[in-house]
PDB file of N, CA, C and O in Angstrom:
ATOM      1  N   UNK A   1       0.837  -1.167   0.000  1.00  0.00           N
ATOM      2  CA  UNK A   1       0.000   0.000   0.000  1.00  0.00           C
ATOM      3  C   UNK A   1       0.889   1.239   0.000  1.00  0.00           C
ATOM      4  O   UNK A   1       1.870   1.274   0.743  1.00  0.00           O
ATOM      5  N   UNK A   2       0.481   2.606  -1.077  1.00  0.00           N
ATOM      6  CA  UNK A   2       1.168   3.222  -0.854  1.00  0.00           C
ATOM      7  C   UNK A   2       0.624   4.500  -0.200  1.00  0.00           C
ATOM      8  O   UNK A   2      -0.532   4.830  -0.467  1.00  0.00           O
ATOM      9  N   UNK A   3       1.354   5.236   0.624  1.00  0.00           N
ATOM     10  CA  UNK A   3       0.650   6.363   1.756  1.00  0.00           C
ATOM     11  C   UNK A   3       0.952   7.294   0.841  1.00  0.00           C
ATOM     12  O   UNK A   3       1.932   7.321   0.097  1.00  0.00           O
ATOM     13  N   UNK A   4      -0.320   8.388   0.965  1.00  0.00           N
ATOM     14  CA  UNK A   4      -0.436  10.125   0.134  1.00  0.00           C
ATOM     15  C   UNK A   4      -0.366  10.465   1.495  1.00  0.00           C
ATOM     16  O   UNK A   4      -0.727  10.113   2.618  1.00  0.00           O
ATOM     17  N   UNK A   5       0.587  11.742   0.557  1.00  0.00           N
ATOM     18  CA  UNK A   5       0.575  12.983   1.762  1.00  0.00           C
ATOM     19  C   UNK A   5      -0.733  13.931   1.180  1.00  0.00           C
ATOM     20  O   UNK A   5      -1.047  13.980  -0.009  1.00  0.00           O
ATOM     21  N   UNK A   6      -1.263  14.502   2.031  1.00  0.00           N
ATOM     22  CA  UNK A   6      -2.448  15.439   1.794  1.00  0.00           C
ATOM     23  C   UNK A   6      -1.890  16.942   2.278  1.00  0.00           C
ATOM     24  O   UNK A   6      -1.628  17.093   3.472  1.00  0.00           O
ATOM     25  N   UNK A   7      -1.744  17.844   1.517  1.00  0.00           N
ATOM     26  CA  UNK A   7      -1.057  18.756   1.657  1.00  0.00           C
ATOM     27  C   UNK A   7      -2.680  19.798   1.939  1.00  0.00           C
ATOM     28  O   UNK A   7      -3.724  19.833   1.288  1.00  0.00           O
ATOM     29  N   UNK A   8      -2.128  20.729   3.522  1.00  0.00           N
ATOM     30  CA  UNK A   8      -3.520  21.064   4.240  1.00  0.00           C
ATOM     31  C   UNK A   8      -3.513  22.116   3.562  1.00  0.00           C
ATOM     32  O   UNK A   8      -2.549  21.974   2.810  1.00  0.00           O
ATOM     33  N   UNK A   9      -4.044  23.209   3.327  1.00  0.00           N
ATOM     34  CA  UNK A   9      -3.931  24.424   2.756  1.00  0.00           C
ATOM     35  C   UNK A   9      -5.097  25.272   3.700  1.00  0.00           C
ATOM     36  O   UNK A   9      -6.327  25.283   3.690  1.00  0.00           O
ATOM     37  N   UNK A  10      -3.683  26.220   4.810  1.00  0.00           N
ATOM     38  CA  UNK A  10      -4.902  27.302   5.669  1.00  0.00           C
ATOM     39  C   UNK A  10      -4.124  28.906   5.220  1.00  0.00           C
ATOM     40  O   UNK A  10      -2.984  29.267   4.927  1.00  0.00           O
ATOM     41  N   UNK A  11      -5.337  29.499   5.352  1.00  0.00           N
ATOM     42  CA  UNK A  11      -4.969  31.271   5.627  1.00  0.00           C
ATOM     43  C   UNK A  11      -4.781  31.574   6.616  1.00  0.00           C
ATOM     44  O   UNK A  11      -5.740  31.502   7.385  1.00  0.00           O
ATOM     45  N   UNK A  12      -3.503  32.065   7.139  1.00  0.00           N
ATOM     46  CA  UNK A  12      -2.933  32.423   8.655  1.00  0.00           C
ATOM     47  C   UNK A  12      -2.653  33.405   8.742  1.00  0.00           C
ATOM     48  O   UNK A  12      -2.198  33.762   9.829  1.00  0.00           O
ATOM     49  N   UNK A  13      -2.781  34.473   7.540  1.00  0.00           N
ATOM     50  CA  UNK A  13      -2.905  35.826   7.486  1.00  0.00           C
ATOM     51  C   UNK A  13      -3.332  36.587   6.356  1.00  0.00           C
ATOM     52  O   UNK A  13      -2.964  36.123   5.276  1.00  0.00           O
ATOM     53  N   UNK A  14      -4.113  37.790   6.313  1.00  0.00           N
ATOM     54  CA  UNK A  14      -3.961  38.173   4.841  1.00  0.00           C
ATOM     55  C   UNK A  14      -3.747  39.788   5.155  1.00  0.00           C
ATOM     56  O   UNK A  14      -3.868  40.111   6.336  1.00  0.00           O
ATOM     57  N   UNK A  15      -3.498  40.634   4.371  1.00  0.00           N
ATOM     58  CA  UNK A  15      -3.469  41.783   4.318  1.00  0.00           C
ATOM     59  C   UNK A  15      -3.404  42.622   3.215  1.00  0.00           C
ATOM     60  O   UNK A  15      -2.328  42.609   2.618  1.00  0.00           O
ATOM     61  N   UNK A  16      -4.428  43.472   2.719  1.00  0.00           N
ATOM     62  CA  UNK A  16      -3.873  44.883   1.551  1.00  0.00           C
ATOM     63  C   UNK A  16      -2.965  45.369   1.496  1.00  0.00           C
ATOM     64  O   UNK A  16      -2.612  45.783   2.601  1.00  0.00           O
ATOM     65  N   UNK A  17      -2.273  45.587   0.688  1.00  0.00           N
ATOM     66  CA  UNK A  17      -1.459  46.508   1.066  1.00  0.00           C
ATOM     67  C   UNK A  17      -0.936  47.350  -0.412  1.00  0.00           C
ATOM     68  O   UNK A  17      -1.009  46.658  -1.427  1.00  0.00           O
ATOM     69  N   UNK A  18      -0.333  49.027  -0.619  1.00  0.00           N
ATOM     70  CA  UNK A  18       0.026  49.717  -1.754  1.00  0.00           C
ATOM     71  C   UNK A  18       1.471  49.661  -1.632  1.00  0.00           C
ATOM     72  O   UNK A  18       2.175  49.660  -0.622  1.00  0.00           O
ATOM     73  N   UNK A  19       1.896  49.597  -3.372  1.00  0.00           N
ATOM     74  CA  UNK A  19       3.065  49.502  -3.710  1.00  0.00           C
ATOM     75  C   UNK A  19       3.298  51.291  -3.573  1.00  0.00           C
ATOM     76  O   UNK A  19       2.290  51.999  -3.571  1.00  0.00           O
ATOM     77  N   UNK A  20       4.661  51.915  -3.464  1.00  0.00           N
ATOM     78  CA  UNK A  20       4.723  53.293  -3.207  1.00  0.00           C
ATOM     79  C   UNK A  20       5.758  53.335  -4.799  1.00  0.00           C
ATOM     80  O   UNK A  20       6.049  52.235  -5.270  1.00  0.00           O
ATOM     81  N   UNK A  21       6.271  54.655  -5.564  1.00  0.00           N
ATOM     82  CA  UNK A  21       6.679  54.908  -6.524  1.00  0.00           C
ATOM     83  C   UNK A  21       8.014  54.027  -6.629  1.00  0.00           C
ATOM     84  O   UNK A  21       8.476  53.660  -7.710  1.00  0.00           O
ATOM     85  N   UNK A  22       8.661  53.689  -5.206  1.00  0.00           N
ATOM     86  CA  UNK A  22      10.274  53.027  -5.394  1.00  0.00           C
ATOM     87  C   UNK A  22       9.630  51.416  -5.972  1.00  0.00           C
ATOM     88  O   UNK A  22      10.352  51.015  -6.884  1.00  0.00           O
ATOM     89  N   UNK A  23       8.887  50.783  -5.772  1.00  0.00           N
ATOM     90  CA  UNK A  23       8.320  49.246  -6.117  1.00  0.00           C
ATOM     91  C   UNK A  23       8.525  48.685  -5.235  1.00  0.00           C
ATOM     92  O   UNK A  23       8.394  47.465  -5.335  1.00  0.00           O
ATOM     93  N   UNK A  24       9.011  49.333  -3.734  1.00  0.00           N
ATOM     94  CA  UNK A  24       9.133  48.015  -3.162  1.00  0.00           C
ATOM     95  C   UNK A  24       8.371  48.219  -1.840  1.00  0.00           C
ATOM     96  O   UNK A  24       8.313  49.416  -1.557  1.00  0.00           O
ATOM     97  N   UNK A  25       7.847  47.520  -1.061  1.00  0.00           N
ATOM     98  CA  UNK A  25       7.201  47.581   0.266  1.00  0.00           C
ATOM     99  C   UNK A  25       7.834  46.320   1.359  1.00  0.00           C
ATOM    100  O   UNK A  25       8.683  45.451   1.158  1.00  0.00           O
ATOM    101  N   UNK A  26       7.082  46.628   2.472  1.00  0.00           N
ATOM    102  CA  UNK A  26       7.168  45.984   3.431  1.00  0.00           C
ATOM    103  C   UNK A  26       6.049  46.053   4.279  1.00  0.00           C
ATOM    104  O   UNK A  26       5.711  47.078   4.871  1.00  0.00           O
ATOM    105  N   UNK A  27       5.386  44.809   4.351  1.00  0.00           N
ATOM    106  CA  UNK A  27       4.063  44.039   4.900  1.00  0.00           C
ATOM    107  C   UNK A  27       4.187  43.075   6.084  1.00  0.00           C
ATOM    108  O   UNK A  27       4.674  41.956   5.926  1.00  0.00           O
ATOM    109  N   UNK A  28       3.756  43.501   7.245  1.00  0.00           N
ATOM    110  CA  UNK A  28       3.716  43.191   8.371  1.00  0.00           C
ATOM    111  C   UNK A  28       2.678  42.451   8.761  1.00  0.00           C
ATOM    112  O   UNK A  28       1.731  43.092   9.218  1.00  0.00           O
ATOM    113  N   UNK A  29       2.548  40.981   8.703  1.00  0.00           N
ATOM    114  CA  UNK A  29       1.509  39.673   9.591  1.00  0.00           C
ATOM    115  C   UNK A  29       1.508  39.777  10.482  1.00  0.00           C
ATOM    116  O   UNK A  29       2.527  40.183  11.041  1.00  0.00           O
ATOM    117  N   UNK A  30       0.354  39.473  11.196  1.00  0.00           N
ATOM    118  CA  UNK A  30       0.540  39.047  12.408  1.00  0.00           C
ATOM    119  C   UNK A  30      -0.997  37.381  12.402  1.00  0.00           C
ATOM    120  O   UNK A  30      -2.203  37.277  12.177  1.00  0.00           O
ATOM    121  N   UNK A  31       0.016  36.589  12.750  1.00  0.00           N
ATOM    122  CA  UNK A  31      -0.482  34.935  12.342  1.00  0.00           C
ATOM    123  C   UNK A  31      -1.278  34.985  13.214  1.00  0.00           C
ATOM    124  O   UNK A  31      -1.275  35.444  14.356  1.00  0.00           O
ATOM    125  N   UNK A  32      -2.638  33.999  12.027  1.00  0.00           N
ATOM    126  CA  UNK A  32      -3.399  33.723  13.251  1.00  0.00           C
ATOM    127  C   UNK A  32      -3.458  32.686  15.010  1.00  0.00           C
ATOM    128  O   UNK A  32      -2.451  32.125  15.442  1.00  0.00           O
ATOM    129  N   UNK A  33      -4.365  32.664  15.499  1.00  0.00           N
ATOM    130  CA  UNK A  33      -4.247  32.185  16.902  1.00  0.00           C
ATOM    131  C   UNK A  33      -3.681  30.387  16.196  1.00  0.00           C
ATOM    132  O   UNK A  33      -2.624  30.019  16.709  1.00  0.00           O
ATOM    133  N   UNK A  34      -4.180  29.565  15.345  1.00  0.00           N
ATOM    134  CA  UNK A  34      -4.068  28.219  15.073  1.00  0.00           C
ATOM    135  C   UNK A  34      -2.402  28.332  14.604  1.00  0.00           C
ATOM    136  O   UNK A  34      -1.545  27.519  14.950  1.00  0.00           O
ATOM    137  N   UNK A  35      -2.202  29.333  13.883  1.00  0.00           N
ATOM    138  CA  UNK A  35      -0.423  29.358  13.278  1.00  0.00           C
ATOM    139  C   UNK A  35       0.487  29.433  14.155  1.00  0.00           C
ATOM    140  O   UNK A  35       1.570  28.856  14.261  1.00  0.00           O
ATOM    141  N   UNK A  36      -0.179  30.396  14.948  1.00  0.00           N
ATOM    142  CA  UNK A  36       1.004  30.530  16.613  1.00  0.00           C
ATOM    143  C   UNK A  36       1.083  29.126  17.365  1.00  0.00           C
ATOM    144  O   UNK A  36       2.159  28.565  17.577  1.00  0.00           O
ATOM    145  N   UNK A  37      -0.438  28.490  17.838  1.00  0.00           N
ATOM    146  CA  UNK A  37      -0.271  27.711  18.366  1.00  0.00           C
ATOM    147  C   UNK A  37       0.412  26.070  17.860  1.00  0.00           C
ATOM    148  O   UNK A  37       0.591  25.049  18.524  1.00  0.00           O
ATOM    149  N   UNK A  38       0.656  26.362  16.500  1.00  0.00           N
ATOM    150  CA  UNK A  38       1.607  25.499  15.900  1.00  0.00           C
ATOM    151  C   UNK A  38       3.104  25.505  16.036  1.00  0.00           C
ATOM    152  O   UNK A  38       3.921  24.654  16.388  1.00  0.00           O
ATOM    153  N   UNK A  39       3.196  26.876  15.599  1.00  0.00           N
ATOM    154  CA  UNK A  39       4.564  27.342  16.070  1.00  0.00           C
ATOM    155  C   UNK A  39       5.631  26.893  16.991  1.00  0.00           C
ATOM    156  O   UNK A  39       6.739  26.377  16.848  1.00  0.00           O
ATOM    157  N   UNK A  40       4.720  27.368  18.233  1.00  0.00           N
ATOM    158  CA  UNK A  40       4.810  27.129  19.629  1.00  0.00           C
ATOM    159  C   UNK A  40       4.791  25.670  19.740  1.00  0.00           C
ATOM    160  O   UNK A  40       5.154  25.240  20.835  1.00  0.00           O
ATOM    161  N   UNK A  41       4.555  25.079  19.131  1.00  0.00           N
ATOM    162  CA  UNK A  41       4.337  23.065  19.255  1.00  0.00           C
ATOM    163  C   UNK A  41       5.582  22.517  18.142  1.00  0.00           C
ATOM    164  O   UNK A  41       5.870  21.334  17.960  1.00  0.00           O
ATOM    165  N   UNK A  42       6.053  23.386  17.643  1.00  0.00           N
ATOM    166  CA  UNK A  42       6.659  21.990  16.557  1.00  0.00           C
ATOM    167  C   UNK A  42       7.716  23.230  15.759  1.00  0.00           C
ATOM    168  O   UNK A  42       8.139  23.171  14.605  1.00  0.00           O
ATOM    169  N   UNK A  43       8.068  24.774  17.191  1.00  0.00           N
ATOM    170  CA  UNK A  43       9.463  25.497  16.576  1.00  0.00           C
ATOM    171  C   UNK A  43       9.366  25.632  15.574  1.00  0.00           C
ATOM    172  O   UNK A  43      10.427  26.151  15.227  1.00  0.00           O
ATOM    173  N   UNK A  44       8.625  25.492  14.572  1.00  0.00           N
ATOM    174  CA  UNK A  44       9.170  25.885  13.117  1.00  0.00           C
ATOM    175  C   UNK A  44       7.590  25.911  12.461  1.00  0.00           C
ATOM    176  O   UNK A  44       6.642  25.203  12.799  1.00  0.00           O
ATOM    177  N   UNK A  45       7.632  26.914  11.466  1.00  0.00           N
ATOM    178  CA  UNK A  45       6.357  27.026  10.970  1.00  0.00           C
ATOM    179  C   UNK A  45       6.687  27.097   9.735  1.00  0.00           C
ATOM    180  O   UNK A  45       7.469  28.042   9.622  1.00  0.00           O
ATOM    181  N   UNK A  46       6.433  26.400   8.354  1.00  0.00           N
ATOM    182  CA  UNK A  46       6.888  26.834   7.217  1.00  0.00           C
ATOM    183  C   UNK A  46       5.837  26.910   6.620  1.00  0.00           C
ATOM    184  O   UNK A  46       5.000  26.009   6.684  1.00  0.00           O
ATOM    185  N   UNK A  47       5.569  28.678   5.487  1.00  0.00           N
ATOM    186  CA  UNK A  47       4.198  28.913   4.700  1.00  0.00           C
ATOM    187  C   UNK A  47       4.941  29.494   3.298  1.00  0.00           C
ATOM    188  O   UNK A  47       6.014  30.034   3.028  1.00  0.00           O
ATOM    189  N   UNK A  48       3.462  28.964   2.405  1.00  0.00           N
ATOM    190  CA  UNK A  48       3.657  29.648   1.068  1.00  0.00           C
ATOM    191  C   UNK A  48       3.182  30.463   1.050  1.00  0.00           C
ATOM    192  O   UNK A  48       1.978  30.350   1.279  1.00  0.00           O
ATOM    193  N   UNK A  49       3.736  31.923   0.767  1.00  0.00           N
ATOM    194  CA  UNK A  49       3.535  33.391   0.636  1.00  0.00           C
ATOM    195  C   UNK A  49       3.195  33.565  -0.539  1.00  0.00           C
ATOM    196  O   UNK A  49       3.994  33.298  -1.437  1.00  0.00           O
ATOM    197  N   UNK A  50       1.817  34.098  -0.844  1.00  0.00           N
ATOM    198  CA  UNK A  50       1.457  34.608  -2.444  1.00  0.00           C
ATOM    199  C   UNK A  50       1.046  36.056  -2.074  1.00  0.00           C
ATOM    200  O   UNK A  50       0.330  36.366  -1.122  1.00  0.00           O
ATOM    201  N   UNK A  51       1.550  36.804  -2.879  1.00  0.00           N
ATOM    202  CA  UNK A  51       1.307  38.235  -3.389  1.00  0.00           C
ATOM    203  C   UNK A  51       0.595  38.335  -4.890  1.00  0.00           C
ATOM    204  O   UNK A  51       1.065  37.899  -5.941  1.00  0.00           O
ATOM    205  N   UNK A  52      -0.688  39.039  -4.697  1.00  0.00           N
ATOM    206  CA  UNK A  52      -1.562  39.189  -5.983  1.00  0.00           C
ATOM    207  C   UNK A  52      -1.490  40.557  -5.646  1.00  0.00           C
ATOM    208  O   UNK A  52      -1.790  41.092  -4.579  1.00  0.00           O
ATOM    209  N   UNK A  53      -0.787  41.369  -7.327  1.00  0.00           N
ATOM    210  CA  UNK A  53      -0.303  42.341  -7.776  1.00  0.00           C
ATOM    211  C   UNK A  53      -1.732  42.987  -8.721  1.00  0.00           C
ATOM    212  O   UNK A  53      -2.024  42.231  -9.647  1.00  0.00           O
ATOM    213  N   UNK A  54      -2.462  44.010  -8.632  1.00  0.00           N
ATOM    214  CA  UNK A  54      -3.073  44.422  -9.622  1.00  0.00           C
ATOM    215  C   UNK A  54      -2.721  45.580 -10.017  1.00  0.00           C
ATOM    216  O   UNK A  54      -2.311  46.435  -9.231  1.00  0.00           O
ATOM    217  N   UNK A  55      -2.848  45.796 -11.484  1.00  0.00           N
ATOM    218  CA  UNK A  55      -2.240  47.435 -11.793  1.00  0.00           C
ATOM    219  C   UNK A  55      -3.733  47.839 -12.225  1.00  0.00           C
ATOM    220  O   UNK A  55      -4.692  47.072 -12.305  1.00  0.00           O
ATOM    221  N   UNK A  56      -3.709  49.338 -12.507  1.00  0.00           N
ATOM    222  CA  UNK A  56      -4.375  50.632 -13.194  1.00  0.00           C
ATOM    223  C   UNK A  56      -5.567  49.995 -13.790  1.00  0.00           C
ATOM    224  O   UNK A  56      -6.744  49.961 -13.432  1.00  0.00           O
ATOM    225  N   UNK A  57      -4.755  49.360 -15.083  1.00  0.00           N
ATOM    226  CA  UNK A  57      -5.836  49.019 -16.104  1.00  0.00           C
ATOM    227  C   UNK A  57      -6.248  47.521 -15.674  1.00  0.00           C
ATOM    228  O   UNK A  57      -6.420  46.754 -16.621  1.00  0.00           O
ATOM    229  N   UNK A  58      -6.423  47.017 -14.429  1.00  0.00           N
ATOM    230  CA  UNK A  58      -7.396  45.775 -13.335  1.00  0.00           C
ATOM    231  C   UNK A  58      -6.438  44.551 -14.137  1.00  0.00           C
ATOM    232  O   UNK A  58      -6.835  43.411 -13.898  1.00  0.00           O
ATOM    233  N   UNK A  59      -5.577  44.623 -14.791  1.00  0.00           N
ATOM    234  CA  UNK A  59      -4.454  43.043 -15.030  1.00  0.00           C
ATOM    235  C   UNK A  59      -3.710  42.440 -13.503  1.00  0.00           C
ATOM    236  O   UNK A  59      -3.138  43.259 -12.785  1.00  0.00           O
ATOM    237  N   UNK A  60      -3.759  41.315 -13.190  1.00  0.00           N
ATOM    238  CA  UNK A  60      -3.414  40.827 -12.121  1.00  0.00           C
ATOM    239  C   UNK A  60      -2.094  40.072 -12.437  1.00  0.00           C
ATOM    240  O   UNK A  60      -1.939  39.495 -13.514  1.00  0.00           O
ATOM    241  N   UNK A  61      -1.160  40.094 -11.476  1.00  0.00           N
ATOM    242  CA  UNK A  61      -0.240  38.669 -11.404  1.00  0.00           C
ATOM    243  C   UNK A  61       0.508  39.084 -10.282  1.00  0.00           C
ATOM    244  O   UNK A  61       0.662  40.156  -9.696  1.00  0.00           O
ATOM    245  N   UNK A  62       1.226  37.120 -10.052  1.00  0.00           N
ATOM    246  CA  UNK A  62       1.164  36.694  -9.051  1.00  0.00           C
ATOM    247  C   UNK A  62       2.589  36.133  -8.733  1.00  0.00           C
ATOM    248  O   UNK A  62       3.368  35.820  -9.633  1.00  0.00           O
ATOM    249  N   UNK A  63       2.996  35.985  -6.914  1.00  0.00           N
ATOM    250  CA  UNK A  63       4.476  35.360  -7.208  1.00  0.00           C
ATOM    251  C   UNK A  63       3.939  34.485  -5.921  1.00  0.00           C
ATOM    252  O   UNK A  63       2.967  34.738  -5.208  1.00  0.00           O
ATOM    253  N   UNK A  64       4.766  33.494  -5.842  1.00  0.00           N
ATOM    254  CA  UNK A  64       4.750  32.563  -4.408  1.00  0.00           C
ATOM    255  C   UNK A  64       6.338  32.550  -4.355  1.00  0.00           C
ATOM    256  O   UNK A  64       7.354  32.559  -5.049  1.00  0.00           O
ATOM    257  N   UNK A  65       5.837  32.523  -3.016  1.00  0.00           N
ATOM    258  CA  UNK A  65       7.662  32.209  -2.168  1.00  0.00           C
ATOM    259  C   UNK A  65       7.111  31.266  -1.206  1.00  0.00           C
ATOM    260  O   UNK A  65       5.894  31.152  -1.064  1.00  0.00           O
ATOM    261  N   UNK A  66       8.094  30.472  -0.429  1.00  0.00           N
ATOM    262  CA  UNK A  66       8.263  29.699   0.971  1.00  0.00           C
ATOM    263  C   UNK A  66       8.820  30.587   1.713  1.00  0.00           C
ATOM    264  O   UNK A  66       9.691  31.375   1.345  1.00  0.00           O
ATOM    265  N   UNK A  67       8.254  30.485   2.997  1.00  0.00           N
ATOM    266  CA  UNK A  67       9.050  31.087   3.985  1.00  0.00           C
ATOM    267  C   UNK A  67       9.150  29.825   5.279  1.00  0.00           C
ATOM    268  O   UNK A  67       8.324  28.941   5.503  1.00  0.00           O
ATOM    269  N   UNK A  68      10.184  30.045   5.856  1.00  0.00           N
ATOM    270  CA  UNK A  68      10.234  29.380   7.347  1.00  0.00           C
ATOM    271  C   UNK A  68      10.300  30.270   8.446  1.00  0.00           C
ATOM    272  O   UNK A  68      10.908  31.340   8.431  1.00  0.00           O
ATOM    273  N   UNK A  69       9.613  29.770   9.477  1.00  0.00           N
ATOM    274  CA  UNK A  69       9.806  30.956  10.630  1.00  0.00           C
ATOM    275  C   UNK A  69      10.277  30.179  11.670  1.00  0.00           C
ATOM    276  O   UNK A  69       9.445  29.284  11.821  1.00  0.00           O
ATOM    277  N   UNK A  70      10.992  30.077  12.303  1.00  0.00           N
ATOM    278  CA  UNK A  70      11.397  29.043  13.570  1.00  0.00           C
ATOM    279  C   UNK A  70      11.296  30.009  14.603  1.00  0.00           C
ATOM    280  O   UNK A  70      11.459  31.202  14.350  1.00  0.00           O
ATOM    281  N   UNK A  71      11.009  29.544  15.898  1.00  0.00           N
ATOM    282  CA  UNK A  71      11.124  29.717  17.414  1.00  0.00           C
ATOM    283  C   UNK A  71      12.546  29.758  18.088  1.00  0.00           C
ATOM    284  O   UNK A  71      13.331  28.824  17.927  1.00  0.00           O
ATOM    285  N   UNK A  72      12.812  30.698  18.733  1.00  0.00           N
ATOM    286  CA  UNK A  72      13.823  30.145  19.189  1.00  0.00           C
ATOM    287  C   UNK A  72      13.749  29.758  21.055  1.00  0.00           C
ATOM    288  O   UNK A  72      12.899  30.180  21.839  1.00  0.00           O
ATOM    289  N   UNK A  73      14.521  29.157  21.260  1.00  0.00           N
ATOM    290  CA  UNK A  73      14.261  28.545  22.509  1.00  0.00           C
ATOM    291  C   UNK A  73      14.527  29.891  23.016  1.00  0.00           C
ATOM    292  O   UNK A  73      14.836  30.861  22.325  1.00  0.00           O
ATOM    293  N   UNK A  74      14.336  29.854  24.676  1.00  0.00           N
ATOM    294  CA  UNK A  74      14.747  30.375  25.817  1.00  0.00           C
ATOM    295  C   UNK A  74      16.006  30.252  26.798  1.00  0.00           C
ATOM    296  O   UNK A  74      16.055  30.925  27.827  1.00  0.00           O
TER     297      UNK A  74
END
């Protein structure tokens, strides 16, 4: 028998946010209560980050990244 992985797919944050004339920004999460309390259980949290870009004339596109966030002990 062979075992599937089932890959979960949650939203642990979302936010608007405007690009300013330089192109670049910086967007500040704050994870939800289920992401923390993962965190906090298993040090390391790893998410796929998508940014949906729309311009002027309503054309959309899109990038994904991985991120990891680890805990650090005390």
């Amino acid at each position: 028998m062979r075992s599937v992985e089932v890959e979960v797919v949650r939203t642990v944050a979302r936010k608007p946010f405007r690009i300013g004339s330089s192109g670049r920004t910086t967007v500040k999460l704050k994870p939800n209560r289920a992401a923390m309390k993962q965190l906090r259980r298993k040090r390391k949290l790893k998410l796929k980050a998508k940014a949906v870009l729309k311009n002027a004339a309503g054309q959309t596109s899109s990038r994904t990244a991985t991120i990891t966030l680890r805990l650090r002990r005390r």
